[in-house]
N, C-alpha and C positions, 0 to 999 in steps of 0.2 A: 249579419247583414241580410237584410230582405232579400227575395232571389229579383223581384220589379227594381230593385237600385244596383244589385251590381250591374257594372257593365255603363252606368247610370254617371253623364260626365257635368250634367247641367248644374249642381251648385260648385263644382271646381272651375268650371268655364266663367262664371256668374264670381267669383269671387278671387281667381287669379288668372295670369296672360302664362297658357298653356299653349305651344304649339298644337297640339292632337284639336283644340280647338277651331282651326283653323280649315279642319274637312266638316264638320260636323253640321247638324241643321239649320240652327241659328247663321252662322259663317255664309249659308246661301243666300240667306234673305238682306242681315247686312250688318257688317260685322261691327259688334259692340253689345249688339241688342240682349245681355244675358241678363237684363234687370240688377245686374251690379253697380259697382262705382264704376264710371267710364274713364279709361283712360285718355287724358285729351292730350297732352305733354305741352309741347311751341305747337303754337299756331301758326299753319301757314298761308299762302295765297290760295284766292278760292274755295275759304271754308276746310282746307284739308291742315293735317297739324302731322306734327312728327313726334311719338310716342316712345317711351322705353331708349330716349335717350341713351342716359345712363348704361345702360345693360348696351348698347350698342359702341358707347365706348368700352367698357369692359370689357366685351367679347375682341375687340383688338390688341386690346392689352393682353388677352391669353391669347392668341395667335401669336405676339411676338416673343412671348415668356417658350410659349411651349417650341418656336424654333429655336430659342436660344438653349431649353434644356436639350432638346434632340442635338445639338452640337457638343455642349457638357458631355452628354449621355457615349457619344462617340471617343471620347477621350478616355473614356474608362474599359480600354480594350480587353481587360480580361474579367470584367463583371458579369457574371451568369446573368443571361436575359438580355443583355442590353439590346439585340435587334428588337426583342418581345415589348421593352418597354419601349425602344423609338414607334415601334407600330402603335403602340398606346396613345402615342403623344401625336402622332400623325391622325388619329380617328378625333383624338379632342379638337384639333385643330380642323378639320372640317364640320365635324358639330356646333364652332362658334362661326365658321361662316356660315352655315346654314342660319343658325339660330339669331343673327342678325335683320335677318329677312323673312323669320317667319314670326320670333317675337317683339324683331322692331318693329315700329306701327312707322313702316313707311305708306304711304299714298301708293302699292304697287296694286297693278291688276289681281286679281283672284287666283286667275291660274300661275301666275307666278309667286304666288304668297302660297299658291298649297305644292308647287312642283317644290319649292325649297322645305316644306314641310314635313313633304315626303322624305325626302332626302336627311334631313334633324331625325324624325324620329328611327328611321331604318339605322341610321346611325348610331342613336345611344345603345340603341339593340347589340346592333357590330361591336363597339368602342368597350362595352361594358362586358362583353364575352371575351374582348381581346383581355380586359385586364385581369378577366379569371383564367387565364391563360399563360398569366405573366404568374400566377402564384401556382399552379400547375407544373410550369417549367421552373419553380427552384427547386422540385424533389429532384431534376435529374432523371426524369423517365426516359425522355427523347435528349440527346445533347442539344442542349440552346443555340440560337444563332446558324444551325444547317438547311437545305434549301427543303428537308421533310420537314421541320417543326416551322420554319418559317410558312412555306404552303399548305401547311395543315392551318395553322392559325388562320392566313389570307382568304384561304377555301370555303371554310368555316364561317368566316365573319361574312364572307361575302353571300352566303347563302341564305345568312339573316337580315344581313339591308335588304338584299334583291326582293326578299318575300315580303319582310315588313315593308320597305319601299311599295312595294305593287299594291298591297292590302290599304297601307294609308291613301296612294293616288287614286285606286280606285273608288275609294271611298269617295275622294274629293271630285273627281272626276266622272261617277258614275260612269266608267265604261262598260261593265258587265251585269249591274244591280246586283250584284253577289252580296255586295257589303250593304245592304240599304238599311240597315239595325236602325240609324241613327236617321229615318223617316218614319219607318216602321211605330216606332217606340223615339218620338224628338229626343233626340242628343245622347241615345242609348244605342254601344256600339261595345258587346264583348272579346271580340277578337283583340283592337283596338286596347280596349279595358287591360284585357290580359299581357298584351306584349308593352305596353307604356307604360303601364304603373306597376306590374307585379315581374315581369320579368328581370328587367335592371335589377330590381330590391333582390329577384335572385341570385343573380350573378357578381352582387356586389355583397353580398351577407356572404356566400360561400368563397367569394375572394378572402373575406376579412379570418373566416376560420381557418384557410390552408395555412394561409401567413401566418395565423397565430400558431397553428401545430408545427409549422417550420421554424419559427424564430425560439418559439421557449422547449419545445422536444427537441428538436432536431442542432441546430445553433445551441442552445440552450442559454439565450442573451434575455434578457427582460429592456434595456435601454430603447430598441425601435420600435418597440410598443407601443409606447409614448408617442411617437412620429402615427405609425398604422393607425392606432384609436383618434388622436389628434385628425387624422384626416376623416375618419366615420363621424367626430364630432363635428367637423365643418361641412362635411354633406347633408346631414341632419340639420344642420339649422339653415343652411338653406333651402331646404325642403320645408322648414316653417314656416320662414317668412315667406316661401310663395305662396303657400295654400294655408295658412293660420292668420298670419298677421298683414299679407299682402290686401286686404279691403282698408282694414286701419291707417295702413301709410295712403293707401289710394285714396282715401276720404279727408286724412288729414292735412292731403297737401293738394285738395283741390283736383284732384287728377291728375296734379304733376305725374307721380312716381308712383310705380306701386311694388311688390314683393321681387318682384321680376329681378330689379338691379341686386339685390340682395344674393338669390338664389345663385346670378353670375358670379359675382364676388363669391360667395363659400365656396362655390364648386370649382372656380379657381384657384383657390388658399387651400382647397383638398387635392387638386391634382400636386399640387406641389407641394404638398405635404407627402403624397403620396411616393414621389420622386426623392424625397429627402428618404424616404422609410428604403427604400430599394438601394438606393446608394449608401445606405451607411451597412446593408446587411449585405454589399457586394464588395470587390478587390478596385482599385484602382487602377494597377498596370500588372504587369507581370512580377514575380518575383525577382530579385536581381540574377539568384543564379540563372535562372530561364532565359533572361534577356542576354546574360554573358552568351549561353552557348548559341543565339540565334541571334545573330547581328543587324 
């Protein structure tokens, strides 16, 4: 890749509905303008339309999935991790409210399409580090579930929304011109570049090898495999149809829809896949004898 295109977001912006779009150059002037298919969705009064329908019910439906598994998740009192995965499921769950408001095309002001922005991307940041964390804690380094491995995770996570958070606002917001890449050079922002598109892929590739070195050395099972890859296969295709196939659906349906709904749904059908892979390779309750001697 050329050294002038990394960092370089104008045909991703131009041919999928990317939050990180929503600080960038074009977004100032007026947002749609990437020379792509326009997302138009229902029209509504005054020329305005509401966009990314779809993906905006989606994202409710995983709000309600992921409080229903964080109660699952609590029933299974003696499964290594389980506070590690509820905080898992707690970061998804604010990632689809944010990502209601920064990838639904509601009619909201600017600064409040990019303060929810901020918040979406600092989040996948957090959310994706918590869950290399969750595969961390099944070797057993730190005991699971105590207020050290719980605050180390919290600490952690939250030092990378805070930074990513401020780096994306400011962006949007030009408080400091620190971040101005994306004037500089239109829609060209490496920091940005680095921590949206390459970082998660880090923290989600090194999640996917602990698990494997845990499940088939360690366990020595091959069956949750199945479940772990199953879930890498349904992130991956929603990661195509948002930036591969998301201009084809945008054009073929008029503007209806475009890869956006897609990308919700896989990455929905992967957290819970993901959730099925952790509970089949954790204990349900206690053993009976344990439970006899503690009443």
């Amino acid at each position: 890749m050329g050294s002038t295109n990394f960092g370089n977001f104008e045909d991703f912006c131009r041919d999928s509905t990317l939050p990180v779009c929503n600080v960038l150059s074009n977004s100032h002037n007026q947002r749609g303008l990437w020379g792509g298919c326009e997302l138009t969705g229902i029209p509504l009064k005054n020329g305005q339309h509401l966009g990314n329908l779809g993906s905006i019910l989606l994202c409710g439906i995983s709000i309600v999935l992921s409080v229903l598994l964080i109660l699952k998740s609590e029933r299974k009192r003696a499964a290594v991790g389980r506070r590690e995965m509820q905080l898992f499921l707690i970061g998804f769950i604010i990632i689809e409210i944010a990502e209601i408001f920064s990838v639904g095309e509601f009619p909201l002001p600017s600064k409040v399409r990019i303060a929810f922005t901020g918040i979406h991307i600092g989040m996948i940041i957090a959310t994706t580090w918590v869950l290399l964390m969750n595969a961390v804690v099944g070797f057993q380094l730190l005991d699971d579930g105590t207020p050290l491995s719980i605050g180390l995770i919290i600490v952690s996570a939250a030092i990378l929304l805070i930074g990513t958070g401020y780096i994306t606002l400011d962006t949007g917001f030009n408080w400091t011109s620190e971040f101005e890449s994306s004037y500089r050079l239109p829609n060209r922002h490496i920091a940005l570049y680095v921590l949206y598109q390459l970082v998660p892929l880090i923290f989600l590739v090194a999640f996917y090898v602990l698990e494997a070195i845990l499940v088939l050395r360690v366990l020595g099972e091959v069956r949750p495999m199945i479940y772990l890859t199953g879930a890498a296969v349904l992130f991956a295709l929603g990661q195509i149809f948002n930036y591969l196939i998301s201009p084809y659906i945008c054009n073929g349906t008029a503007g209806k829809i475009d890869g956006a709904l897609f990308e919700t749904l896989f990455t929905l059908l992967s957290v819970l896949m993901i959730w099925i892979f952790w509970s089949s390779i954790t204990e349900d309750d206690w053993p009976t004898a344990v439970q006899g001697n503690y009443p």
